[in-house]
Each structure stands twice: as C-alpha cells, then as structure tokens.
TIVEX-83614 format. One line per 5 residues: number of its first residue (from 1); their letters; for each residue x, y, z of N, C-alpha, C. Coordinates in steps of 0.05 Angstrom, whole numbers. Atoms other than C-alpha are relative to their C-alpha. Layout:
BEGIN
NUM = A = X,Y,Z,X,Y,Z,X,Y,Z  ...
END
This chain:
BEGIN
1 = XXXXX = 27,4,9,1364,807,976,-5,17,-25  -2,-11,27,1343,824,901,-25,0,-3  39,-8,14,1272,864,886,11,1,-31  7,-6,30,1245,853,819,-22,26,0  24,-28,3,1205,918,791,-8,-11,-15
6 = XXXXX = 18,-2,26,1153,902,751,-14,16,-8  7,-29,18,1139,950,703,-34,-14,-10  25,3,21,1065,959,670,-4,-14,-15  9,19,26,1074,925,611,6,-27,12  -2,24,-6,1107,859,642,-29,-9,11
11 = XXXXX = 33,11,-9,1030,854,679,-15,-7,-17  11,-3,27,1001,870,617,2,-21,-15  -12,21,6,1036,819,589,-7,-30,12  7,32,-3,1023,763,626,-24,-1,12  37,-1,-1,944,781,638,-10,-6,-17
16 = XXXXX = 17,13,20,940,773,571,13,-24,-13  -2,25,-2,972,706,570,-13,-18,12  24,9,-18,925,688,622,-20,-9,-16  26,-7,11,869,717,581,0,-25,-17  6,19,25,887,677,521,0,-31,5
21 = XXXXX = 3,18,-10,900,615,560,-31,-18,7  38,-1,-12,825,623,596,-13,-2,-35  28,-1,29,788,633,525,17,-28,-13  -9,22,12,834,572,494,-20,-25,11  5,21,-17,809,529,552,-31,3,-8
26 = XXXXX = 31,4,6,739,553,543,-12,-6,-27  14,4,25,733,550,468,9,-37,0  -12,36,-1,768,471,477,-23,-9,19  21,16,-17,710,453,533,-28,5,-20  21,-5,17,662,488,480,2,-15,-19
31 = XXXXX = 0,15,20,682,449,425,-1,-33,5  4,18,-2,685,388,462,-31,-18,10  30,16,-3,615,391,490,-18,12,-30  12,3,27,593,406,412,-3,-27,1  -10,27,8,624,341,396,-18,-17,9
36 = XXXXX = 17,7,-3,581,316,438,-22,-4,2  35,-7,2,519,341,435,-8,-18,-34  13,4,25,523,330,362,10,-32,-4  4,23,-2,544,256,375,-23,-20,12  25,6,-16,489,249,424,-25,3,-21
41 = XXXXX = 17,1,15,441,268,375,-3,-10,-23  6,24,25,460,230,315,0,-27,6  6,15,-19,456,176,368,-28,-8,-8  33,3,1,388,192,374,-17,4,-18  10,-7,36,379,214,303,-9,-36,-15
46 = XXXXX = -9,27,11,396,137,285,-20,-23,17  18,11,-15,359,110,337,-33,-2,-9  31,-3,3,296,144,321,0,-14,-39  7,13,27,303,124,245,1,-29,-2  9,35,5,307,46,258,-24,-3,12
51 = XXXXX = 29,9,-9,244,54,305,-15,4,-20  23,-7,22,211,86,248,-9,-23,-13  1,23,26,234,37,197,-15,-20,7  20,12,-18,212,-14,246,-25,-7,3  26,6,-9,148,5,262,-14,-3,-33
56 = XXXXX = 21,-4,20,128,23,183,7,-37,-10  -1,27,12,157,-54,162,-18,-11,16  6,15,-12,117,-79,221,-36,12,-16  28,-9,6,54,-33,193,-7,-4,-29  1,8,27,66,-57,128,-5,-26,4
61 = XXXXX = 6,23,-6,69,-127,151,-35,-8,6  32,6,-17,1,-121,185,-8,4,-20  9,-3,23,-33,-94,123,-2,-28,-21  -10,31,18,-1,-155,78,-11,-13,23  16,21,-6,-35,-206,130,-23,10,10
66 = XXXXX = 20,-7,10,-91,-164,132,-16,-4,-23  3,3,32,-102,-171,62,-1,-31,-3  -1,27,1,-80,-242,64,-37,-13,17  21,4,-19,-137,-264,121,-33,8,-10  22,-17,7,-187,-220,87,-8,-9,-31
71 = XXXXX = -4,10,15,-171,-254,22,-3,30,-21  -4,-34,12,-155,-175,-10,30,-7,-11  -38,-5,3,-95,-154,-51,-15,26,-24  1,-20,15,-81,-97,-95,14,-11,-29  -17,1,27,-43,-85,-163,-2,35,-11
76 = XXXXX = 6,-19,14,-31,-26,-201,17,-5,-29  5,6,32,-36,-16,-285,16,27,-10  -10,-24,15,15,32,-321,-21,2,-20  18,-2,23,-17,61,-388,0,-23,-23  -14,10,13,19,4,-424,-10,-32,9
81 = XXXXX = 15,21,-16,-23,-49,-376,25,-17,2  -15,19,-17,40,-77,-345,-15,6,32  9,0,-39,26,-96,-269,20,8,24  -23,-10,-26,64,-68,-210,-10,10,17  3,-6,-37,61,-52,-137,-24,-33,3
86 = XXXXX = 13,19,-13,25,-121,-119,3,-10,24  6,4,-29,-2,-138,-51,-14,-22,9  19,25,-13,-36,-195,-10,3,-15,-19  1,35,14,-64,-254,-47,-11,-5,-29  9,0,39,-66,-235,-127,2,-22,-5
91 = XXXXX = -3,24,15,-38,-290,-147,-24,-26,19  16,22,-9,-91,-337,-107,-30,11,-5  21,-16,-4,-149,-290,-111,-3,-4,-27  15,1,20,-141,-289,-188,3,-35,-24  -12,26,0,-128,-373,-192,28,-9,3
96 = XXXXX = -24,1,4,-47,-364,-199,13,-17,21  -21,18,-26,3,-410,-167,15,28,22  3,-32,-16,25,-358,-109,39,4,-7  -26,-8,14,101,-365,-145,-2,14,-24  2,-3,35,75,-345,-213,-2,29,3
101 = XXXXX = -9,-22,4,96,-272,-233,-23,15,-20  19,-27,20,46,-222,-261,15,13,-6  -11,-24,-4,73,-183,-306,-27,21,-23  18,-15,17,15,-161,-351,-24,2,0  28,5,-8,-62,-149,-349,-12,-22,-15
106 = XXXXX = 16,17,14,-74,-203,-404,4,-25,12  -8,21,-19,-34,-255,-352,-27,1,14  27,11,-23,-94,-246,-304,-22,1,-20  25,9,14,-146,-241,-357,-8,-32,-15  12,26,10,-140,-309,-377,-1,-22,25
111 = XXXXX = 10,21,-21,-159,-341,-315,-30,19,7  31,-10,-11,-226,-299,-313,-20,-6,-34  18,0,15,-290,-315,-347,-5,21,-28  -2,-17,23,-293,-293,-424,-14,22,0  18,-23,-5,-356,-250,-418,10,27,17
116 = XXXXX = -16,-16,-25,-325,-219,-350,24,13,-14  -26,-11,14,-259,-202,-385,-7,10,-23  2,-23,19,-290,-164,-436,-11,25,9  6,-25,-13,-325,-120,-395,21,12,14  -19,-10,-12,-269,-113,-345,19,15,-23
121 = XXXXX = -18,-17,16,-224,-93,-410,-10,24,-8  8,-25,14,-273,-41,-432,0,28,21  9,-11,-22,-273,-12,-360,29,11,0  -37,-2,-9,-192,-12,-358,0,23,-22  -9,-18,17,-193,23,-419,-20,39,1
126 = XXXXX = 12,-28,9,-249,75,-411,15,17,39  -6,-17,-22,-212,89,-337,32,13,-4  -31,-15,19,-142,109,-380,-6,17,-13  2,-36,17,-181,162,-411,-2,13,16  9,-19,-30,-212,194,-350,-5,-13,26
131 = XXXXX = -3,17,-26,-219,189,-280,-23,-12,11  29,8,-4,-263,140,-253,10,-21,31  4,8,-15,-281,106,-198,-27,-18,9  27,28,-2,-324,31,-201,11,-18,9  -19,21,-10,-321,-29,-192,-27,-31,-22
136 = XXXXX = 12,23,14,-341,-101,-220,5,-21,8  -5,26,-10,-357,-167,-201,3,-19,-23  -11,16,23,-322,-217,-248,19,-40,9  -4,31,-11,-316,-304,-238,22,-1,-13  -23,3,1,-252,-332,-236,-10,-32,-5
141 = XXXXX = 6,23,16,-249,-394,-281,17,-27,22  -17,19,-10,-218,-465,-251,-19,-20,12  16,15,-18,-233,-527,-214,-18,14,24  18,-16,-17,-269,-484,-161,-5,32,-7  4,-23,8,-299,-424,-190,-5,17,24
146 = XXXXX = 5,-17,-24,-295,-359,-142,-9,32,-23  5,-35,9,-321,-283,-160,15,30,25  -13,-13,-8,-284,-228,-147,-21,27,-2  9,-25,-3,-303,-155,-128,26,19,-5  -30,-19,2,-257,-105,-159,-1,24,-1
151 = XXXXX = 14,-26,7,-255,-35,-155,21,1,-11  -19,-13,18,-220,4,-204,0,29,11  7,-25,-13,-200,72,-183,29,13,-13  -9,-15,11,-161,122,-233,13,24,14  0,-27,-9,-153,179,-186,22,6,31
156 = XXXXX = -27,4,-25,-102,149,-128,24,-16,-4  -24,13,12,-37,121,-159,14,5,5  -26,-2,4,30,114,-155,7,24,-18  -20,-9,30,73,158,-205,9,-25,-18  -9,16,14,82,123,-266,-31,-22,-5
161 = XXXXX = 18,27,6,13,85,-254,-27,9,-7  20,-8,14,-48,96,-289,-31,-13,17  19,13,-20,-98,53,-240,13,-17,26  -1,24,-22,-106,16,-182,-17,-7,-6  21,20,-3,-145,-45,-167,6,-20,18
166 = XXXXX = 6,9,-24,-168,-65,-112,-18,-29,1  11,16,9,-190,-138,-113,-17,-18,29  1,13,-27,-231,-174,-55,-23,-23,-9  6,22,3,-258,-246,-58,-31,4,20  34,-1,-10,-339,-247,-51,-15,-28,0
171 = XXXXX = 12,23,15,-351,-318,-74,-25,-2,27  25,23,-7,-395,-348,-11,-31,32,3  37,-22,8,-442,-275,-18,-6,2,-28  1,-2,20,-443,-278,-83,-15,-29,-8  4,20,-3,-464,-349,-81,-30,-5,22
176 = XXXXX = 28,-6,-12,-515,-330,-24,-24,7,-6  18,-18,16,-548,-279,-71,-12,-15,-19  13,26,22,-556,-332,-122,-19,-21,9  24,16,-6,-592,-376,-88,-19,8,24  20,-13,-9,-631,-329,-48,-26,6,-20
181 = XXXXX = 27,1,33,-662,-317,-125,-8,-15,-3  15,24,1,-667,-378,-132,-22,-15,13  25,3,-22,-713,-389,-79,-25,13,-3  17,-19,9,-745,-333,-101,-15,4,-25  17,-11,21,-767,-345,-161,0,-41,-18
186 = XXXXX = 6,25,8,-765,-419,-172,-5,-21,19  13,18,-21,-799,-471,-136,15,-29,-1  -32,14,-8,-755,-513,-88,-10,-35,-5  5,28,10,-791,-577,-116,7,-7,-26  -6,0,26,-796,-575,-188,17,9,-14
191 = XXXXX = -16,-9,19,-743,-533,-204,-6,24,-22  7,-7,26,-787,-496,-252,-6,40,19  3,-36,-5,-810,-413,-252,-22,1,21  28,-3,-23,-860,-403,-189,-18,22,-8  20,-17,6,-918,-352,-195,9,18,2
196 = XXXXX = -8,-20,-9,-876,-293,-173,2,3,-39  -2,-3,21,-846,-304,-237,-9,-5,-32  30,-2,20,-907,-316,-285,-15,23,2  5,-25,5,-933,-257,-256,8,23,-11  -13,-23,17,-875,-209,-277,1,-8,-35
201 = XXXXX = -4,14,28,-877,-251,-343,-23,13,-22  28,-14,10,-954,-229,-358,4,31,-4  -12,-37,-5,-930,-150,-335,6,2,-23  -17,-11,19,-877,-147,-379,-15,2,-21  11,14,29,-919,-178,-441,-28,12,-2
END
C-alpha cells in the first residue's frame, strides 16, 4: 500500500484551481444573464418604439380626419412665401382639385376674391415683420362661392417657417349673418331700405 503526502503547496495549488474555476463559472453565468437582460430589453426597447410610432401615426391620422370632417387644414409660409407642412382639406377649402400641388402663396391667391387677396397680402406681409396674431374672413371665387376664416399666427412655426395659417370653412355662418342683415334692414317685400335704416340715414346726416 502507497501513502501520498501532500505537502502545503500541492492544496494550495489546487484551491486555487478551484477558486479560479468557481469565479470563471460565475463571471460566464454573469455574462450570460447580461446578454440577456440587455436582449430582453432591446426587446422591449423595440417594442415600445413601434407602439409609440403607432399610436402618434394613429394620432396624426385622427387630426387629418378631424380636419377633413371639420372642413380645417393648415399650411405654413417661409419668408420667401413658398407653402409647406400642409394638412386636411387646403386644396378643397381653397377651390383646388385635391391632386393639385401648392407650392406658393400666389397659387392660392388666385382662387380668392381680388379685394380679399389684397388685404390677406398686406396681412402676410405686415406678419413677416412682426409677430402677430389675426385672422380674416376672405370668399373663395368659383361655381360655388365659400368664405373662409383664416387665422394667421407668426409666433408658432416650424423652423424655417415664418407663419402659420390656419384655415376653417364658415360659408353657411357667414351666409346666415348676411341675411340676418338683410332682414334687418331691408324689407322682406320690396326689397328696398326699411325704417331702421332711414333712421340711421337721418343720424348720420
């Protein structure tokens, strides 16, 4: 029968073969649940950015047939009055076939009433000096004339854009108001000026 002696260092020796074995094993279970953690979460990194995308195309969507339904659309005016960022129903709102391409403000000014399009230009231009915030009702020329309500507003833009305008279709109040006056001040037989307005006539004079 044959004893082995084992000396000190042989222990030594293979404790810390052990050792290094144990920490191998643990840094390899550590690195493998990295791996996964950080697969798990670009998982869910990826996940959560198509719900986003998702929900903002779906909240963009709603807006655009908001707009549509409501008969609204936008536009915005560099300094240079090209048109860009357009929304909802420009092209129907300002007579345009709904294929036809805006690219400039004098494209939609010639489907609006001459008078109207001179004011609206003086408005475009005095809101490129400073900031403003109005708005103007201006008829849209064609077989069926409509009036628009537009605000202009200098002070919430894009980069790169010098206005917005906000356009929303008023025709049947606008059309209400008109012959609410008309009621009001001319008589629904003759047609002619009723006493309301003979009275202010005398005032004035």
């Amino acid at each position: 029968m044959r004893y082995e002696i084992q000396t000190t260092e042989d222990i030594a020796d293979r404790n810390i073969v052990w050792l290094i074995a144990l920490i191998g094993s643990l840094l390899s279970i550590f690195a493998t649940g990295f791996v996964y953690v950080m697969v798990q979460t670009g998982k869910i990194a990826n996940r959560l950015a198509r719900e986003m995308t998702s929900a903002l195309h779906i909240s963009e969507n709603s807006l655009l047939e908001t707009q549509r339904l409501a008969r609204m659309g936008s536009f915005q005016l560099d300094n240079l009055q090209q048109v860009t960022a357009l929304t909802g129903n420009i092209q129907l709102l300002f007579g345009l076939a709904p294929e036809e391409k805006i690219e400039t403000l004098a494209h939609i000014l010639q489907h609006v009433a001459p008078e109207d399009a001179f004011i609206f230009n003086d408005i475009i231009y005095a809101a490129m000096e400073t900031s403003l915030h109005t708005h103007q009702i201006l008829q849209i020329i064609g077989p069926n004339p409509s009036w628009l309500n537009l605000i202009i507003d200098s002070s919430n833009t894009a980069p790169g854009a010098a206005l917005r305008i906000i356009a929303m279709d008023v025709t049947e109040k606008y059309l209400a108001e008109q012959k609410i006056k008309h009621l009001a001040y001319q008589d629904t037989l003759t047609g002619l000026a009723n006493r309301r307005v003979c009275v202010w006539r005398r005032i004035m004079h």
